[in-house]
C-alpha positions in Angstrom: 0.0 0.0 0.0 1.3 3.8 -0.7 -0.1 6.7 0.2 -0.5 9.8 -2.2 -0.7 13.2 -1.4 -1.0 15.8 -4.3 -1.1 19.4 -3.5 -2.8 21.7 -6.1 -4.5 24.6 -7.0 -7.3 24.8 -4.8 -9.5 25.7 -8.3 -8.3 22.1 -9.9 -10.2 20.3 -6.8 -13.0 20.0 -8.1 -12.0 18.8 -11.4 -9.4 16.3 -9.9 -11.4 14.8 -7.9 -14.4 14.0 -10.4 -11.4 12.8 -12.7 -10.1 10.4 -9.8 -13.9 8.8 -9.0 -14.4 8.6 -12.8 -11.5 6.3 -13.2 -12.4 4.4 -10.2 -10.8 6.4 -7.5 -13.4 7.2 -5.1 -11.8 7.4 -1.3 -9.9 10.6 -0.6 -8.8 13.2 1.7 -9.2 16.5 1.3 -7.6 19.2 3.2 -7.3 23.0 2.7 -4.1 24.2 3.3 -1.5 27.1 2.8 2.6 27.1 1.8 5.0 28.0 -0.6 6.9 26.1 -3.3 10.7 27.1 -4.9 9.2 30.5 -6.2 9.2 32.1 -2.1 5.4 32.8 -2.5 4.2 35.9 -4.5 5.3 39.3 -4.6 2.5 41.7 -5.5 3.2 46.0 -5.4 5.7 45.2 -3.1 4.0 42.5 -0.5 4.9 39.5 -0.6 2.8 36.3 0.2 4.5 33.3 1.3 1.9 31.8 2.1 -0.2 30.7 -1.0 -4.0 28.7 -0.7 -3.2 24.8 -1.6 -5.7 22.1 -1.5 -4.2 18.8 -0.3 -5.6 15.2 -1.4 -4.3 12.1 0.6 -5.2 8.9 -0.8 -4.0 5.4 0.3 -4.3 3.3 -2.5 -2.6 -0.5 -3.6 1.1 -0.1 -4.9 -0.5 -0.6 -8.3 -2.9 1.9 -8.9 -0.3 4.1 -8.3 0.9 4.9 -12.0 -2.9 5.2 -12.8 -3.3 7.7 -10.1 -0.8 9.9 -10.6 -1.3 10.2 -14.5 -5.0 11.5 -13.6 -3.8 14.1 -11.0 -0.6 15.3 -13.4 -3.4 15.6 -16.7 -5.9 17.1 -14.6 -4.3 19.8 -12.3 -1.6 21.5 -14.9 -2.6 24.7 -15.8 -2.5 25.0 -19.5 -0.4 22.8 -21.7 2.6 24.1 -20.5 2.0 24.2 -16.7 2.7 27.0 -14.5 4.5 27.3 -11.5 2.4 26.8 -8.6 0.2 24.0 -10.3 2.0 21.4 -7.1 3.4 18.5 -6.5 2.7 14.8 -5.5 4.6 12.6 -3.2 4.4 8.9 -2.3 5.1 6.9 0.6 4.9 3.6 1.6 1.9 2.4 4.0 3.3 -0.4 6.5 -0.4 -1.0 8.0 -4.0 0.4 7.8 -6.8 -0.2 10.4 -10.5 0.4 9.7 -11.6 1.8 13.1 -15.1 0.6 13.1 -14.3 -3.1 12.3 -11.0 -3.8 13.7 -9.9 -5.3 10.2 -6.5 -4.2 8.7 -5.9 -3.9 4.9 -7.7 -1.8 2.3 
């Protein structure tokens, strides 16, 4: 098991997310959050703002839906064909265990 966790443009949420349940991707996380990337935040008539709205997604998925997963996110949340900074980043991470609370049971 791995867990994803995308952070995007809290405008390609929407979009993302209908993109992940349409290929089969339903369970998700979804956190608002704030933070910067390599460009320092944004400096507009001499303010700057380092710390830029983000939507986070967190997903634990199997090992092998993780190619399928990330391909949706990357197509779905670039701005443009080109991209722009700012459009986020995904990591992965490997899952040792997972417990469903209400049964006991572990596993996906």
């Amino acid at each position: 098991m791995i867990m994803i966790r995308a952070i995007i443009r809290p405008e390609k949420r929407d979009e993302v997310l209908n993109e992940l349940a349409a290929g089969g991707f339903n369970a998700a996380t979804v956190l608002d959050v704030v933070g910067r990337g390599k460009q320092k935040g944004i400096k507009l008539a001499g303010v700057v703002y380092d710390e830029i709205p983000k939507t986070m997604i967190i997903m634990v998925v199997h090992a092998a839906d993780q190619e399928a997963i990330a391909n949706i996110i990357l197509q779905t949340a670039k701005s443009g064909d080109q991209g722009l900074f700012g459009d986020g980043k995904i990591f992965v991470s490997p899952v040792e265990e997972v417990y469903t609370i209400s049964s006991g049971k572990t596993g996906l």
